[in-house]
N, C-alpha and C positions, 0 to 999 in steps of 0.2 A: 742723183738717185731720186726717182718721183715715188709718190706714193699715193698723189691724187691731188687731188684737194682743189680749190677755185681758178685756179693759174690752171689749170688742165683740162677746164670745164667746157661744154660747148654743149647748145641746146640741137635737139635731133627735129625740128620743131617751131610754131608759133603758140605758143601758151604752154609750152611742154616742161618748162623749169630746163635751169643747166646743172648736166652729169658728168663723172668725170668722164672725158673721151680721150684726149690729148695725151701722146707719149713724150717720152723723154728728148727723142729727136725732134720729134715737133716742137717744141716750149725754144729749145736748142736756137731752133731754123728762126724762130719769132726775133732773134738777139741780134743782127747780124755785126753787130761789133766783136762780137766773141768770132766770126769766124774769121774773122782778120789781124788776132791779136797773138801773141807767142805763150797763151793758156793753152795746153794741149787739154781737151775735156773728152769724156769717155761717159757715153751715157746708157744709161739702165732704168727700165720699169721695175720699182721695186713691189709697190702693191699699187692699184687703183682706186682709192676710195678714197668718201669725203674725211676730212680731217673727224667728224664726229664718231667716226667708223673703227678707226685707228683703237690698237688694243694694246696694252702692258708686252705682250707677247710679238707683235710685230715690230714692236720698237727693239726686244733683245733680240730678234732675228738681225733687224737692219744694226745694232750696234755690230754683232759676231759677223755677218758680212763687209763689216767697215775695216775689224780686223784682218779679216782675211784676206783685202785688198790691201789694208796697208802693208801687212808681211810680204807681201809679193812688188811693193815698188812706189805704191800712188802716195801723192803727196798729201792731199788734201780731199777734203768730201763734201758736194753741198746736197743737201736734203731738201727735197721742195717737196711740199705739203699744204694741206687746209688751214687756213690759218684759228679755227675753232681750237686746236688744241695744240696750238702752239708751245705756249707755257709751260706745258707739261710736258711734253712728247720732249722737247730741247731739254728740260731741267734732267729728264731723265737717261738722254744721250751720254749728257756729261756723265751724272753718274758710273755711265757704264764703258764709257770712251776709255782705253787704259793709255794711246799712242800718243806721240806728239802733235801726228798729224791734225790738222784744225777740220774742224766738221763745222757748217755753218748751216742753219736751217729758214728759210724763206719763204714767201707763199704771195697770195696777190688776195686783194680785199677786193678787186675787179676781175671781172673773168676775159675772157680774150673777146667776146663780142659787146663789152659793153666800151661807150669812148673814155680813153685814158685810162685804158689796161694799167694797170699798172706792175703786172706777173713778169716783161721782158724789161725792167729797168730793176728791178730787186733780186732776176736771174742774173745780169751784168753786172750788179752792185754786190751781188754774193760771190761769184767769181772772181772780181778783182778782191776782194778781203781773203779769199784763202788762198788765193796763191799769191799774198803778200806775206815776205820771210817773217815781218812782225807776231805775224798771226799764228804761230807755231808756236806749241806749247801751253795755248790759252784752253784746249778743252772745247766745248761746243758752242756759239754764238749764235745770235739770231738778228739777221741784216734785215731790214727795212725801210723806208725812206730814207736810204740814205747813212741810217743811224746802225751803230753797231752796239747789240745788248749783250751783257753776261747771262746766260742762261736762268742763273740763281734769281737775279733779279725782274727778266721782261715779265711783261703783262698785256694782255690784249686788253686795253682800255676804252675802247668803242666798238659798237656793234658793228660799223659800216663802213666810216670813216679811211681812205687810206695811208692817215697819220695815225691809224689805230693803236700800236703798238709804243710801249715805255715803259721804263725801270723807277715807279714812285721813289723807290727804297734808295735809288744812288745814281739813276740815270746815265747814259748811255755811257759807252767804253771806249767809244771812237764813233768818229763821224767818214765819210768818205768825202772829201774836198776836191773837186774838178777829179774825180774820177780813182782821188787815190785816198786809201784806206788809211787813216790817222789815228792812230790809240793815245789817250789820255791817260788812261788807266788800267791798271793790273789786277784782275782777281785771282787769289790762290785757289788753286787747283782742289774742288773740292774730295771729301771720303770718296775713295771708289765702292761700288759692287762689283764683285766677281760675278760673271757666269762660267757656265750657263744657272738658271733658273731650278730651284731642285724640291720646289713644292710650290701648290699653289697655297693663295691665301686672300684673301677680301678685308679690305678696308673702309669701313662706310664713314663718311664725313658728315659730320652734324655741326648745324651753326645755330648758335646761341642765340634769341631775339627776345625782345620786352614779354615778356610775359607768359612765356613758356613754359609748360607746368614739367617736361623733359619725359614725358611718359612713353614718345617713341626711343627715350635710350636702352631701357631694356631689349627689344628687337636686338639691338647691337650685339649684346650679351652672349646671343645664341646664334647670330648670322656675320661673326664676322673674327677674324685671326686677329685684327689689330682695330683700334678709334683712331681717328681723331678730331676735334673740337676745334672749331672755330669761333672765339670766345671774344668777348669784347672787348676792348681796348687792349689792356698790357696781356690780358690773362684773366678775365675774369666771366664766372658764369652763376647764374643763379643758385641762390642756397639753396634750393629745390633739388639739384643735379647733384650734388655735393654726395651723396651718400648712395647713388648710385653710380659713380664717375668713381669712387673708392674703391668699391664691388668690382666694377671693372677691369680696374689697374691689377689687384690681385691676380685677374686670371689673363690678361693681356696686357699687352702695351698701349697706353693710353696717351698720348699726345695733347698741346694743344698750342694754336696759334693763335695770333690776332686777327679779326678778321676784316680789321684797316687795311689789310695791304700794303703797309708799310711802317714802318718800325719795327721795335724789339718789345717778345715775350718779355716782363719783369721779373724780376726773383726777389727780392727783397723788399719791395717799399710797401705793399697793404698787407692787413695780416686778418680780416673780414671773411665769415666761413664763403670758401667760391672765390676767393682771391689768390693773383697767383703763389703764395705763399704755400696758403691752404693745400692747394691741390698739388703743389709740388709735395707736403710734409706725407699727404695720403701718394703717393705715388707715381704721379702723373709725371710727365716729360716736355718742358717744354720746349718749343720749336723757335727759339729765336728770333732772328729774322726771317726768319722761309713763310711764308702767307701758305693758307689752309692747304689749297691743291699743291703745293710741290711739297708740302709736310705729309700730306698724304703719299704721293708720287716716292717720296725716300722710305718711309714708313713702311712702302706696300713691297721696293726692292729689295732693301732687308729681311723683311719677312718672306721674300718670295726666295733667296737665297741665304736663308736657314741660319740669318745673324744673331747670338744670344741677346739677350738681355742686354747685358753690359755694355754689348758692340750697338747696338740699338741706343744707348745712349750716348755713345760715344761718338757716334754718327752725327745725332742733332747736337751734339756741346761747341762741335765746331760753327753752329752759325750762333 
């Protein structure tokens, strides 16, 4: 299932930039190992656009279409997309994924006219991981060089690079070795969301930096269903923020992650006003190991599917 992104690109053009052109059976026709192997593949234009494009709402589309293919027979599902919003689009898959079937999501950091594409070796490499019996049950993946990531975990870690992609937090889940799909390790399946979707709601992400007086956190106050904060190290933000970040949590759900990328939210070790202590005692939530965008990304499907309070935290207690 395509939805656009740099693996589908093709310029109309000499100085014209690349858009997305390329369908599903074309990316297909690029593979030709796939058409000689005993994968039966069924392909489909899901959306066309660049990965920066991609909305909350098209992702529960293509989950509820994922379902509805899998009730009717199909095993498995790979999602090729931009690789800009990788991270999030897959973190939220999973969320929304309820089947056993494996949904794997891919993309190419080169487009088809530049040399060493690399879109028809990460469509090959995603294909053989979902229709490997292993891969069932795992929830949504993300294949690239090779490497196979837990949703919770990947990160696009270079702008350009087509070793872009990695899991700081725990690193890859499996590798693919001469062509076949190896798992090392098990992630449990994380909180589901139900859909469909049954309110809208906005989540603005704010990240803490030296010397920030936090004057844009108000704005938040009035423009948004839920926060979340991306705070320094374990959990921590300026005592400037502290007494607005309280105000907050009274009227919403207020979040906050580290915005290292990896590691864990603290709960107990500083007790400094704006430490994670503090801001847990006023309210706040923290997000464990989930890095700001996919704290955000759970934050926003919760709230988008009418989660109390209590379910809201019980959501992030699991990481």
């Amino acid at each position: 299932m395509t939805t656009g992104g740099t693996a589908s690109m093709a310029t109309a053009g000499a100085g014209q930039g690349v858009t997305p052109k390329l369908g599903a059976t074309d990316l297909l026709a690029a593979v030709p190992e796939l058409s000689g192997s005993a994968i039966d593949l069924q392909a489909e234009d899901f959306r066309k656009k660049p990965g920066a494009s991609l909305t909350i709402d098209d992702m529960a589309d293509l989950a509820t279409r994922i379902a509805e293919l899998e009730a009717l027979g199909e095993a498995g599902f790979i999602v090729l997309q931009g690789t800009d919003t990788i991270e999030e689009t897959a973190f939220l898959l999973d969320l929304l994924h309820q089947g056993e079937a494996p949904v794997v999501v891919t993309g190419a950091m080169r487009h088809a006219q530049q040399s060493g594409a690399d879109g028809p070796a990460n469509l090959l490499a995603a294909a053989r991981t979902v229709a490997c019996d292993d891969a069932r049950g795992r929830g949504c993946m993300v294949v690239m060089a090779d490497e196979i990531h837990a949703a919770r975990y990947v990160r696009k870690c270079h702008a350009s690079s087509p070793a872009a992609f990695s899991s700081p937090a725990a690193g890859p889940i499996g590798l693919l070795i001469e062509g076949i799909p190896r798992f090392s390790s098990t992630i449990p399946r994380p909180y589901s969301v139900r859909l469909p979707f049954v309110r809208q709601a906005r989540v603005p992400l704010v990240t803490a930096t030296l010397g920030d007086d936090g004057e844009h956190l108000e704005a938040c106050l009035d423009h948004g269903e839920g926060l979340v904060v991306g705070a320094f190290g374990v959990g921590h933000v300026p005592e400037n923020w502290v007494s607005t970040l309280e105000k907050a949590a009274r009227q919403m759900p207020v979040v906050f992650a580290s915005r290292t990328g990896s590691g864990s939210t603290a709960t107990a070790t500083y007790g400094f006003a704006g430490s994670e202590r503090d801001l847990l005692k006023r309210g706040l939530i923290g997000a464990g190991r989930l890095d700001p965008f996919k704290a955000r990304i759970l934050l926003l499907a919760l709230l988008r599917a009418d989660v109390d309070r209590d379910g809201i935290a019980a959501a992030f207690a699991q990481f």
